[in-house]
C-alpha positions in Angstrom: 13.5 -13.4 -21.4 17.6 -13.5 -21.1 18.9 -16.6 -19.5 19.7 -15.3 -16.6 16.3 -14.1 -16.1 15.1 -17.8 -16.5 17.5 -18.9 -13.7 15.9 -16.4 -11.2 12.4 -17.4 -11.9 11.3 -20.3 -14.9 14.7 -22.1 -13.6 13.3 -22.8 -10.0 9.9 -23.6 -11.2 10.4 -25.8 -14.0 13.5 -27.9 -11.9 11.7 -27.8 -8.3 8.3 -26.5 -7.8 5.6 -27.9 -9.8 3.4 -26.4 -7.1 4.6 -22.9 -8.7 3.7 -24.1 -12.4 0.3 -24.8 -10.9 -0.4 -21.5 -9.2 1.1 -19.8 -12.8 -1.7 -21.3 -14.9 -3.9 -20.3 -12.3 -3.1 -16.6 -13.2 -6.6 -15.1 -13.0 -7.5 -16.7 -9.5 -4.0 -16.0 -8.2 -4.8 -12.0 -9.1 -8.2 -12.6 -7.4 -6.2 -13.5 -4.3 -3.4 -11.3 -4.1 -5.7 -8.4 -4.6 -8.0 -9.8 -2.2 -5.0 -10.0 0.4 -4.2 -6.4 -0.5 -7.6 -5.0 -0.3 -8.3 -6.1 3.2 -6.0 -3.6 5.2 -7.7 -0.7 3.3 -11.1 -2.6 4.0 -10.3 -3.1 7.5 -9.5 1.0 7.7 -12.1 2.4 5.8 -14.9 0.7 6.4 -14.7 2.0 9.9 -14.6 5.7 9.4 -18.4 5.6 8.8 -18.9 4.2 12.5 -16.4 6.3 14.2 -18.7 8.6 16.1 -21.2 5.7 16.6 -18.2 4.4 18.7 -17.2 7.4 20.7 -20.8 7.4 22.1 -21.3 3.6 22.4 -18.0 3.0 24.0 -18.4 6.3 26.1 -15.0 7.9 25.2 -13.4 11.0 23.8 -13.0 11.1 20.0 -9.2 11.8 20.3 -9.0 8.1 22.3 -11.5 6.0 19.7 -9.3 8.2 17.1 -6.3 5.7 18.5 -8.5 2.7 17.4 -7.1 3.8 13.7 -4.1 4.5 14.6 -3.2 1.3 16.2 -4.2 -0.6 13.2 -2.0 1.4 10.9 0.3 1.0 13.4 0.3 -2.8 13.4 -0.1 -2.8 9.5 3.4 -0.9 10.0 5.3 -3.0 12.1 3.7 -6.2 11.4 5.3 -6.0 7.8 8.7 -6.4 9.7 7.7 -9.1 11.4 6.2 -11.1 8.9 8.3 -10.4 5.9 11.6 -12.4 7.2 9.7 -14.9 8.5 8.1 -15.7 5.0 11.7 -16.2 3.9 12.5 -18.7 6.2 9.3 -20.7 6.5 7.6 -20.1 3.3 4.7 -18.1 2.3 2.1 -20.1 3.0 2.3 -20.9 6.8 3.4 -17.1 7.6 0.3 -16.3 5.6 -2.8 -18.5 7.2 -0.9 -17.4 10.7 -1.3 -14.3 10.4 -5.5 -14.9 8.6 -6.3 -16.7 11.1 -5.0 -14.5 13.9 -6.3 -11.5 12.0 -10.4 -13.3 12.4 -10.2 -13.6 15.6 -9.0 -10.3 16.8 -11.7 -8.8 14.5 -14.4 -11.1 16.1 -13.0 -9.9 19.6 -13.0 -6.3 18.0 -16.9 -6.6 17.4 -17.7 -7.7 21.2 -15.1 -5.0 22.9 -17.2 -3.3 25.5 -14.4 -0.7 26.4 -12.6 1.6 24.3 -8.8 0.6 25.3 -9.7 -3.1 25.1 -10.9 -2.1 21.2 -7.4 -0.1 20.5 -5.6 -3.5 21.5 -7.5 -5.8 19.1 -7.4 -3.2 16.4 -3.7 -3.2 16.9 -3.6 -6.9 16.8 -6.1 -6.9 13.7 -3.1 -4.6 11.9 -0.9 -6.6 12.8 -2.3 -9.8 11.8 -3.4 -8.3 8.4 -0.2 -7.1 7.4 1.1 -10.5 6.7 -1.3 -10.1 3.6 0.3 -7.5 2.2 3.9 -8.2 2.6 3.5 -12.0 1.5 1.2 -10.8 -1.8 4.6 -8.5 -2.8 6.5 -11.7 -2.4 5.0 -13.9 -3.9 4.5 -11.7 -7.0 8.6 -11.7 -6.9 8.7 -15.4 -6.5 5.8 -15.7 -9.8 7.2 -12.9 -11.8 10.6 -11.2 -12.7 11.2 -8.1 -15.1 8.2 -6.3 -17.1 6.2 -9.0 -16.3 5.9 -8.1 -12.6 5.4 -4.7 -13.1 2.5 -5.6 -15.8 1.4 -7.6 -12.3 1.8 -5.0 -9.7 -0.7 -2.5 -11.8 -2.9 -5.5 -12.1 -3.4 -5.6 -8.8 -4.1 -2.2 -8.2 -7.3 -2.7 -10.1 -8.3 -4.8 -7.7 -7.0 -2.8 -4.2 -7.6 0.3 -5.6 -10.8 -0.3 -5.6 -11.0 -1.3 -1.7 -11.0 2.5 -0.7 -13.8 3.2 -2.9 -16.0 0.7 -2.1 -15.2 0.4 1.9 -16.8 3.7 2.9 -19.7 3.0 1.1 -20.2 -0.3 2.3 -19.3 0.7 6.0 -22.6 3.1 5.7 -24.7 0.6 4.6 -23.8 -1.3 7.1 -25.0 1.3 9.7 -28.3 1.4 8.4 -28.9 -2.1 8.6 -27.2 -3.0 12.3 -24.7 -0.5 14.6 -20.9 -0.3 14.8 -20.2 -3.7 15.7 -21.4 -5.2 12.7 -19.0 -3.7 10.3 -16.5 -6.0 12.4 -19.0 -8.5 11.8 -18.7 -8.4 8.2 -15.0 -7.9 8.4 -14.4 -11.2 10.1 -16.7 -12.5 7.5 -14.4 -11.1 4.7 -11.2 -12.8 6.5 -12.6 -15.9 7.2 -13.3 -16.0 3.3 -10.4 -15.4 2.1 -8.6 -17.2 4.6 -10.2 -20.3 3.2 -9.4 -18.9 -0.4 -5.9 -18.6 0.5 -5.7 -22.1 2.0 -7.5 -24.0 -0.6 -6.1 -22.2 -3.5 -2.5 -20.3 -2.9 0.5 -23.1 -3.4 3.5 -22.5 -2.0 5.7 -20.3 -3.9 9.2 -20.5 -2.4 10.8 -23.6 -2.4 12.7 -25.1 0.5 16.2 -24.5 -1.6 15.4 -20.9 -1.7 14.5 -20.0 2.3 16.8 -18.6 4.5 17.9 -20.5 7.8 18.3 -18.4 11.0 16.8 -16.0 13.7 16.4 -12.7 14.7 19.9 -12.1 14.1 19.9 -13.3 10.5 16.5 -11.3 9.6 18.0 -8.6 10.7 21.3 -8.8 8.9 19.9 -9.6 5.7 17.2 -6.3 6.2 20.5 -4.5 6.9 22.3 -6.0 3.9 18.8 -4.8 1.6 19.5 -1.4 3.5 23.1 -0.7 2.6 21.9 -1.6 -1.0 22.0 2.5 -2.7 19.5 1.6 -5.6 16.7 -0.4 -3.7 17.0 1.8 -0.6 16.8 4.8 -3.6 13.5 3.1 -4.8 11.7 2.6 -1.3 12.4 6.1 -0.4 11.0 7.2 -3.5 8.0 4.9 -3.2 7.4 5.5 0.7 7.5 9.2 -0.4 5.2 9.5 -2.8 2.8 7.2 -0.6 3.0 9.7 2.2 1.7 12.8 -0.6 -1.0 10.2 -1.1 -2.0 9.6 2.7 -1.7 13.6 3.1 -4.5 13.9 0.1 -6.4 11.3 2.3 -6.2 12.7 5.4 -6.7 16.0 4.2 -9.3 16.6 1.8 -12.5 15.8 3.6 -11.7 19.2 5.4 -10.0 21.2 2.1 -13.5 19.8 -0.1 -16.2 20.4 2.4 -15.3 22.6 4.8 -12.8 24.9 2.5 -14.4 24.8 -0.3 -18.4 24.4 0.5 -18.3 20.8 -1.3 -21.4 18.9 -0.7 -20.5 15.0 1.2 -21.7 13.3 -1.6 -19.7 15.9 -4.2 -16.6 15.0 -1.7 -17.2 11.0 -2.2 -17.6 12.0 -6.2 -14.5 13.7 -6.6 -12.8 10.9 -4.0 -14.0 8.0 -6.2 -12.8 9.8 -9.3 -9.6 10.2 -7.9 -9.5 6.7 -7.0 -10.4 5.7 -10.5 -8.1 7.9 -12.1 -5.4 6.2 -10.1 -6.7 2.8 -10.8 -6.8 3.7 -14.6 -3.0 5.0 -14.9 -2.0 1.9 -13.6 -4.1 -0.3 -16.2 -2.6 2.1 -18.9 1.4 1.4 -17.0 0.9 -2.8 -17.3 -1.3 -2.7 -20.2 0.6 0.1 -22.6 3.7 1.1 -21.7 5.7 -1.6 -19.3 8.0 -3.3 -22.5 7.5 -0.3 -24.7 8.9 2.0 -22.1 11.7 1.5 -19.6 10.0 1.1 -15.5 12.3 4.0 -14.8 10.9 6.1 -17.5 7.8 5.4 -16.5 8.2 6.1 -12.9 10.3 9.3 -13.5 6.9 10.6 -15.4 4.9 9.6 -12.7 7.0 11.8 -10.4 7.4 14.5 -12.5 3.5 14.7 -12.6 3.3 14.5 -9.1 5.4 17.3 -8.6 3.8 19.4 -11.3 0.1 18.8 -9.8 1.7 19.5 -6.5 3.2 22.9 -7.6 0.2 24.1 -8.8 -1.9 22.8 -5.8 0.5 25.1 -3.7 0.3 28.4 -5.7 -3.7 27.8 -5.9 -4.1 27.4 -2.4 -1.4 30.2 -1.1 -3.5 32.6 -3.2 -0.7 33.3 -5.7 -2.9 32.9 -8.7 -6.0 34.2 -6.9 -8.9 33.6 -6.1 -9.8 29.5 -7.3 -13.0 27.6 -6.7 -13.2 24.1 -6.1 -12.8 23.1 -9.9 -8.8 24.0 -10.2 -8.1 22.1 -7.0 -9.8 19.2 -7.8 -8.2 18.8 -10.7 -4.7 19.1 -9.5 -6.1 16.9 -6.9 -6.9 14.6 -9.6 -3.7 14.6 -11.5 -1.6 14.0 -8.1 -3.2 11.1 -7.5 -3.4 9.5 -11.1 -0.2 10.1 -11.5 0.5 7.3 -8.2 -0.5 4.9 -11.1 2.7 5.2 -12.5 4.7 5.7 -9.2 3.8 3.0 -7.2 3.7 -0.2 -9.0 7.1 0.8 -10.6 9.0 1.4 -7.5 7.6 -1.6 -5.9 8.9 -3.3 -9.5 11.9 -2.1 -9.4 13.0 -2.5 -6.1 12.2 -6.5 -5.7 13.7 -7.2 -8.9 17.2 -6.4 -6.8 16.2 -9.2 -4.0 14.9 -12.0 -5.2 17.2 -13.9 -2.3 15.0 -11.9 0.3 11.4 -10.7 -1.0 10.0 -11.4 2.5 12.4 -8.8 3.9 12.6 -6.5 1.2 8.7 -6.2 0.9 8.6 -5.6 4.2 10.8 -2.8 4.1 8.8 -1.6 1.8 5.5 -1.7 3.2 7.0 -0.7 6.5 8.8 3.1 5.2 5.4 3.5 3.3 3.4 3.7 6.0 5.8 4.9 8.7 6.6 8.0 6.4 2.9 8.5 5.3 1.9 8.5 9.2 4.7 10.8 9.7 3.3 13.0 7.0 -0.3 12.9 7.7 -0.3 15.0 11.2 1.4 17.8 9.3 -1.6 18.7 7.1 -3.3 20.3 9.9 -0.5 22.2 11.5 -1.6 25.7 10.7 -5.4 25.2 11.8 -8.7 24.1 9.9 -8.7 27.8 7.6 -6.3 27.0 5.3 -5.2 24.2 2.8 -1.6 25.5 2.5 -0.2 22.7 4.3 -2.0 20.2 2.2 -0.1 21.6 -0.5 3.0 21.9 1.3 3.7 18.8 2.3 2.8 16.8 -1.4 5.2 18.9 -2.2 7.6 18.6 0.0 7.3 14.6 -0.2 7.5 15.2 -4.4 10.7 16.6 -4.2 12.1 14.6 -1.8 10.9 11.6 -4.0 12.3 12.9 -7.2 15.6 13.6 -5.2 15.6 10.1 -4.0 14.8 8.6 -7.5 17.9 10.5 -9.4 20.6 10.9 -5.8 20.4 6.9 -5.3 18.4 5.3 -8.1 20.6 6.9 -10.9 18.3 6.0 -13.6 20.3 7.5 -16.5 22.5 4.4 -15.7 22.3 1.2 -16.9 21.1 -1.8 -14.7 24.1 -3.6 -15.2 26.1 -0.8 -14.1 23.8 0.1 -11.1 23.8 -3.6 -10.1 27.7 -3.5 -10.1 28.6 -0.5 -7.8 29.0 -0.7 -4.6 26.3 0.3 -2.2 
């Protein structure tokens, strides 16, 4: 690694934080735990969907007001991110961190005895909240562990390990409901926290030195996420991550209704082609940290992971306006397929590339990060439906619309033809 790299990462840990040198040679428990803190926001989501008419008739409420309960937590998953992201840069990681655990327990305890269904949306918006400090402070502390390839080999680590957390959660959420009723997959979700809270206290040093935090407010968090803002290339790179994550959430929030109801899918062929998806995803991004991050520049790498996107979304389009026909389940699945895989590459690069620019603020910039991803996925998800329940056109439409807008982003602001040097050295 050049010198300068070695200033920005080795420097600091060798000169000031043996704590750090600890928590490097605990690599494969560190991964356990970053990927735990991840997972849980994807836990705390899916695991519910199983239960969600359970609720509306327990609870005695309309489906569109226990359909809030989800949105509140990806809500507070959102905004939370803002919150706890500066706040990591001033105190640390760690304290932020157990907060925002412990906090996150006991709102889904209270979740699990709610007797109403507004007192429910108010804890699961607390619950997002509280669980968003896990995955802005896991981005960060990668950036404080990692600089370079090595933290992209690192980000597609971890999505071995979270990838998997949509897989497994609606699986385990049914389970669950044969064993006990709705309120026991809060159960087992408090579990889960209190676990890894424990984890994350006994095991998870401190990985930004006191030399390193930022002193200040409101006022100063706010400056410096305006500073991160007026920065072309990372704002280029959350763009074109939060844009590709919102083709993702509209293949989420979509495809129940395309697979089953469109195209006569069987629920358990829907979960099969789901968990392939989820696989394929979690495969490209072994093959990114594994094969090609150090043979192949992150911005290659990302710019085919776009490219496919877009391709996979093109064809989705024509195949579902009818332009090539008549098409069974087969074609879309595959392009299904591809789309998603191709997030392998996308995401863990962006997320690289964009915290390699801030290592003075990865608490604000990984909360920016987070943050546009899920604002702009939320934004995006809605629109799938707008033309009715007989047609999957606007599935197709807006992956691709977010594709191009994410390929525009990556080559308008992130100017990847450019060197880094050059990037780094023109004004925002």
């Amino acid at each position: 690694m050049p010198e300068s790299g070695q200033k920005t990462t080795q420097g600091h840990i060798n000169e000031t934080t043996p704590v750090v040198t600890a928590t490097r040679r605990t690599g494969l428990l560190v991964t356990l735990v970053l990927g735990g803190l991840t997972a849980l926001p994807p836990l705390s989501m899916d695991m519910y969907l199983p239960a969600l008419p359970e609720v509306t008739g327990a609870l005695r409420a309309p489906a569109a007001t226990v359909q809030l309960t989800l949105t509140a937590c990806l809500a507070g998953m959102a905004l939370g991110q803002l919150v706890v992201g500066p706040m990591s840069d001033k105190w640390g990681r760690r304290r932020p961190l157990l907060i925002g655990m412990v906090v996150y327990v006991l709102a889904t305890a209270v979740c699990a005895l709610a007797p109403t269904a507004e007192l429910l949306i108010g804890f699961r918006l607390l619950q997002g909240l509280a669980g968003a400090a896990g995955i802005v402070i896991a981005r960060a502390v990668v950036r404080d562990l990692y600089d370079g390839v090595e933290m992209a080999r690192f980000f597609s680590t971890l999505m071995l390990i979270s990838g998997a957390a949509p897989i497994i959660a609606p699986l385990i959420g049914g389970q669950i409901l044969r064993l006990t009723d709705w309120r026991g997959v809060f159960h087992v979700l408090t579990a889960i926290g209190l676990l890894l809270t424990l984890v994350v206290w006994r095991f998870l040093h401190e990985t930004l030195p006191p030399e390193r935090r930022h002193e200040g407010g409101v006022g100063q968090a706010l400056r410096t996420m305006r500073g991160l803002l007026a920065d072309r290339v990372f704002t280029g790179y959350m763009l074109t991550g939060g844009l590709a994550f919102a083709a993702l959430f509209a293949y989420i929030s979509a495809s129940p209704f395309v697979v089953q109801d469109l195209y006569g899918a069987s629920p358990q062929t829907f979960s099969l082609l789901f968990g392939l998806n989820s696989i394929g995803l979690v495969a490209v991004g072994q093959i990114n940290g594994k094969l090609l991050v150090g043979r192949v520049s992150l911005d290659k790498a990302l710019g085919c992971g776009l490219g496919a996107i877009l391709l996979a979304a093109v064809a989705l389009t024509l195949m579902t306006s009818g332009v090539l026909g008549e098409v069974g389940l087969a074609p879309i699945a595959a392009g299904l397929f591809v789309l998603m895989s191709a997030m392998g590459l996308a995401m863990p690069n962006t997320n690289a590339q964009a915290l390699m620019r801030t290592p003075h603020a990865a608490g604000s910039a990984s909360a920016l990060l987070g943050t546009s991803s899920f604002l702009i996925g939320a934004v995006a998800s809605p629109l799938v439906g707008i033309a009715g329940e007989h047609t999957a056109v606007p599935m197709a439409v807006v992956q691709l619309g977010c594709a191009v807008l994410a390929l525009a982003c990556f080559l308008g602001l992130c100017r990847p033809w450019r060197t880094p040097e050059n990037r780094t050295g023109e004004p925002a």
